[in-house]
N, C-alpha and C positions, 0 to 999 in steps of 0.2 A: 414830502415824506410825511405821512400823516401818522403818531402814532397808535402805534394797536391798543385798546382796553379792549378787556372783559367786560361782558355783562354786567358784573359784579362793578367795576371798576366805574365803570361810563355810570350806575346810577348814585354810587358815592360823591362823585364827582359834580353831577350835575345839583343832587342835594346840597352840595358844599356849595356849590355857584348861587342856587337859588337863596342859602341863608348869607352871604356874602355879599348879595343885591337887596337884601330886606334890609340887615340890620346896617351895611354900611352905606349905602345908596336910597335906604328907602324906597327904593324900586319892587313890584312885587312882578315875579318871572314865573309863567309857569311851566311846566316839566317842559312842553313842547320847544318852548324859548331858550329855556337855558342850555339846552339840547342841541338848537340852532347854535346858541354862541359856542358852545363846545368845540362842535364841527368846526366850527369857523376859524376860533384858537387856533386849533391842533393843525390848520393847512396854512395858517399864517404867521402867526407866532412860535409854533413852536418846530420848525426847521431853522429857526435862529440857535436851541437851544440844543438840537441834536448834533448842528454844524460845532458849537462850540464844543460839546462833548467830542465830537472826533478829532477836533484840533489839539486837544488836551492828550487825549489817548498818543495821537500822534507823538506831542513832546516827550511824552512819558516813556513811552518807546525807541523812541530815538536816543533820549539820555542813558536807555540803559544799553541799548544797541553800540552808542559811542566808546564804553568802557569795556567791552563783552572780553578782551584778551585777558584783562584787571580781573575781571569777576569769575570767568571760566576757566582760567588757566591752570592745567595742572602742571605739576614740573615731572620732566621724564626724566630717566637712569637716576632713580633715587636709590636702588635696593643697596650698593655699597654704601652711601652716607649713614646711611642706620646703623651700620656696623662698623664704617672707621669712620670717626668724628674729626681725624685730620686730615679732610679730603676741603678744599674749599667750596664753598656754597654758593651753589647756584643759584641764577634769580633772573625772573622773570625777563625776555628780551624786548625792551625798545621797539616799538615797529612806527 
């Protein structure tokens, strides 16, 4: 999964790469280069970082998927509780 930039994106990027290779590497890269390592990144490295993003969604989802009767539950035949307060109160059922 490669992911997609922009135009715009892809030459931020690659500026970033090339002052990241000068000042930290003393490397000096030019557009064509850091262009290649881009590409290169994005098909190898960064389907680690898309796989963890989905796995995270996953849990995220599932935690709240796990509670959904807790959080969505509304209680039915209320309309007499509102008006006689000596009716006992109902609550949410166990499943």
């Amino acid at each position: 999964m490669v992911v997609p930039l922009s135009k715009e994106q892809k030459t931020e990027v690659v500026e970033s790469m090339r002052r990241f290779f000068s000042e930290k590497l003393e490397l000096k890269l030019s557009e064509v280069q850091a262009g290649f390592l881009l590409d290169y990144f994005s098909r190898e490295i960064a389907p680690f970082a898309y796989n963890q993003g989905v796995a995270e969604a996953q849990k995220y989802l599932s935690r709240l998927s796990g509670d959904l009767t807790g959080t969505c539950f509304q209680e039915p035949l209320t309309y007499w509780d509102a008006q006689d307060s000596s009716q006992e109160i109902r609550r949410k059922p166990d499943l």
